[in-house]
C-alpha positions as CSV (number, residue, x, y, z in Angstrom):
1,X,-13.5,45.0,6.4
2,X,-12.6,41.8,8.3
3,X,-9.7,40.8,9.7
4,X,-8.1,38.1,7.8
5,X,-4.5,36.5,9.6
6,X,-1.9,35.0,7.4
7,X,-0.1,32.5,9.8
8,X,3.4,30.8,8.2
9,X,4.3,28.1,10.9
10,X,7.5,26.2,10.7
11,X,11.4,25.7,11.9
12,X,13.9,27.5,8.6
13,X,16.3,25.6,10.6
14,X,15.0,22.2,9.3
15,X,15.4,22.8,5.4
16,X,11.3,22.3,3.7
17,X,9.9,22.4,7.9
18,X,10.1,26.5,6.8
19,X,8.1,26.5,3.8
20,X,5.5,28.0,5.6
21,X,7.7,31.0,6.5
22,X,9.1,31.4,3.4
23,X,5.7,31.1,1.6
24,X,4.7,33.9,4.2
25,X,7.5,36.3,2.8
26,X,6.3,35.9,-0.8
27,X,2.7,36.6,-0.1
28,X,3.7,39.9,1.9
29,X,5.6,41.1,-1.1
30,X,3.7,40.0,-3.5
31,X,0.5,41.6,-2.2
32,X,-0.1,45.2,-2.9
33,X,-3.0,45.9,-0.8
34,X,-2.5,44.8,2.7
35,X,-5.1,46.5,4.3
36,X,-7.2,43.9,6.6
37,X,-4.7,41.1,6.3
38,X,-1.9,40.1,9.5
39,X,1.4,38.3,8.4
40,X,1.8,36.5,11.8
41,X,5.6,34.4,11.6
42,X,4.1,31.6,13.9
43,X,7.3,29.3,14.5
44,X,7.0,26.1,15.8
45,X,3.5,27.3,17.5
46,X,2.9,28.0,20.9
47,X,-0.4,28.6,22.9
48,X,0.0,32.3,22.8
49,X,-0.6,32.0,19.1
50,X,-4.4,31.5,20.2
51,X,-5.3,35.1,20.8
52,X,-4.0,36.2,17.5
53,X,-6.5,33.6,15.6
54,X,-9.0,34.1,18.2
55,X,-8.9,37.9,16.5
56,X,-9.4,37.1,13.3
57,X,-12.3,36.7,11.0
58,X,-10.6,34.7,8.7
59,X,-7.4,32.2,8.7
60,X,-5.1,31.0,6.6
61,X,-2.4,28.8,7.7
62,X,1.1,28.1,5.6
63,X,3.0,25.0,6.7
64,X,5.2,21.5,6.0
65,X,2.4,18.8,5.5
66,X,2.6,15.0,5.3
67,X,0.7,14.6,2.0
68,X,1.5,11.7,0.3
69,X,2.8,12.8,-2.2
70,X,5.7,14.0,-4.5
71,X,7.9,16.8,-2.6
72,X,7.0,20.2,-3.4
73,X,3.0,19.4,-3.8
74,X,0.5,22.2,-2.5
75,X,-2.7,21.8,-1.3
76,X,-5.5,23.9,0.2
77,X,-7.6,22.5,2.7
78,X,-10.5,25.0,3.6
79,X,-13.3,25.0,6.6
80,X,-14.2,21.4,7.3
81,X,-11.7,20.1,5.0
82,X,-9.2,21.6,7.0
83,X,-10.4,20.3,10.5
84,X,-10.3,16.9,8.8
85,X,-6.6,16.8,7.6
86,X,-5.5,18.2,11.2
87,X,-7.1,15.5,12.7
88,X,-6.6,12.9,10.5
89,X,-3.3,11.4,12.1
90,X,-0.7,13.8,10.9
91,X,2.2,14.3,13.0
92,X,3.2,17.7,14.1
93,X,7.7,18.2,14.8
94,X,6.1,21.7,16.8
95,X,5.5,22.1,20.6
96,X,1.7,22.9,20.2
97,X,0.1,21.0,16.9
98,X,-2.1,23.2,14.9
99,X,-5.2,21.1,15.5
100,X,-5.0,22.3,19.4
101,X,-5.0,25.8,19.1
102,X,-7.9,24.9,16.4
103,X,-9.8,23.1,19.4
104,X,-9.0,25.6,22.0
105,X,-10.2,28.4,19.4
106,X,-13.2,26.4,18.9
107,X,-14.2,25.6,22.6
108,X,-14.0,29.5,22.8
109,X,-16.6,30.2,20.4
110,X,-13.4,32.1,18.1
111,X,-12.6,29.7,15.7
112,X,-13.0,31.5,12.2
113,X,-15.5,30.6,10.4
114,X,-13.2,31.0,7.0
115,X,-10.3,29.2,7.3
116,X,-7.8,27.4,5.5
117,X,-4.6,25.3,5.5
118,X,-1.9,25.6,2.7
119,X,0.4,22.3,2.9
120,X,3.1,21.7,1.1
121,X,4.8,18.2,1.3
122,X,8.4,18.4,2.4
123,X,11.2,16.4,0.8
124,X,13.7,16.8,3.8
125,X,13.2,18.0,7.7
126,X,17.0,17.5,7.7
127,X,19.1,20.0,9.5
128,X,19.6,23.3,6.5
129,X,18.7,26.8,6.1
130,X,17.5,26.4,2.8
131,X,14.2,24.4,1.2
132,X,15.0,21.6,-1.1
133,X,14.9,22.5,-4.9
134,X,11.3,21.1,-5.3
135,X,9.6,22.4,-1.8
136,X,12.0,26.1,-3.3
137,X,9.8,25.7,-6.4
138,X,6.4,25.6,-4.9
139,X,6.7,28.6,-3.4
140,X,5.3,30.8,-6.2
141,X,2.5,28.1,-6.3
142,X,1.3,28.0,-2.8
143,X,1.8,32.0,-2.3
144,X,-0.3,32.8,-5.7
145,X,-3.4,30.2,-3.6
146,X,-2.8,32.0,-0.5
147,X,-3.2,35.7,-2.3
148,X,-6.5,34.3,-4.4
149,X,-8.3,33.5,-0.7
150,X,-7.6,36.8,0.5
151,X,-8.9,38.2,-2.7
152,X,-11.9,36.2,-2.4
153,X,-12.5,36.7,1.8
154,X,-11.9,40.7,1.1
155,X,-14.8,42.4,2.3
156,X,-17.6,43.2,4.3
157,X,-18.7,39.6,4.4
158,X,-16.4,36.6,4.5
159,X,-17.4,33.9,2.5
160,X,-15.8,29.9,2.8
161,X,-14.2,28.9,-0.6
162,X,-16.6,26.9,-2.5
163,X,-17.0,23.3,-1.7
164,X,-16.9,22.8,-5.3
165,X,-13.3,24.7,-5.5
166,X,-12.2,22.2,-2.0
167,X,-12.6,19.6,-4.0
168,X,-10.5,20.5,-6.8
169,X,-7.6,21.7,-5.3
170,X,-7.5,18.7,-2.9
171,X,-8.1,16.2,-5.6
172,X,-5.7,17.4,-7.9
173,X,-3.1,18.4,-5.7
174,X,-3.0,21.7,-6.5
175,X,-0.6,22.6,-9.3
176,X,1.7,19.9,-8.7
């Protein structure tokens, strides 16, 4: 079975900047099989977080994104896609931006080859312990996305969600 790593990134200090954490806590409970799959509580990032995705086979990554659009939106960006968005301008509030342990992994020769970035558009990065009501609401949402790639990377080969399925779920924002 390969390895697939579950990485929530954010500050739950800064209100929706710890959606990715929180979305992290869902999919754990909500998944009854575990086996093959590493929650990893990745903070505000930090070069050491390099060996963990350097391990895996597969990556998904659960985090605050600048979308565009209406608070609470999800969307899943997946291989390609996924190197696109990180590089496409987006700011980062953590020490280490996602997109350089994604370089560093790839100048390795360890970046997975399924990956996969669930963002979540933020409402507030205001000091608060708690998400907004909308980002609160999307949790459900952007857990249940998270749980179907695991479903669909489980087993002895792991497979890139479809381009055709990319498309989709960045075109129409994902169950906004």
């Amino acid at each position: 079975m390969k390895a697939i790593l579950v990485m929530g990134i954010g500050n739950t200090l800064l209100s929706d900047e710890g959606i990715g954490l929180h979305v992290l806590e869902a999919v754990r409970a909500s998944l009854p099989d575990t086996s093959g799959v590493t929650f990893l509580d990745g903070g505000t990032l930090s070069f050491v977080l390099a060996a963990d995705i350097a391990a895996a086979d597969a990556l998904i990554v659960i985090d605050a994104a600048r979308l565009d659009a209406e608070p609470g939106t999800v969307r899943c960006f997946d291989g390609e896609a996924m190197d696109t968005f990180l590089t496409s301008g987006r700011l980062s509030v953590h020490e280490v931006g996602l997109a350089d342990l994604i370089d560093m992994a790839r100048l390795t020769g360890d970046l997975p080859v399924s990956r996969a970035l669930i963002g979540i558009q933020p409402e507030s990065v205001d000091w608060g312990m708690q998400p907004s009501d909308a980002v609160a609401a999307s949790v459900s949402r952007a857990a249940a996305r998270v749980v179907e790639l695991i479903e669909r990377w489980r087993g002895d080969e792991v497979v890139p969600v479809a381009a055709s399925d990319r498309a989709s779920a960045v075109s129409t924002g994902e169950g906004r």
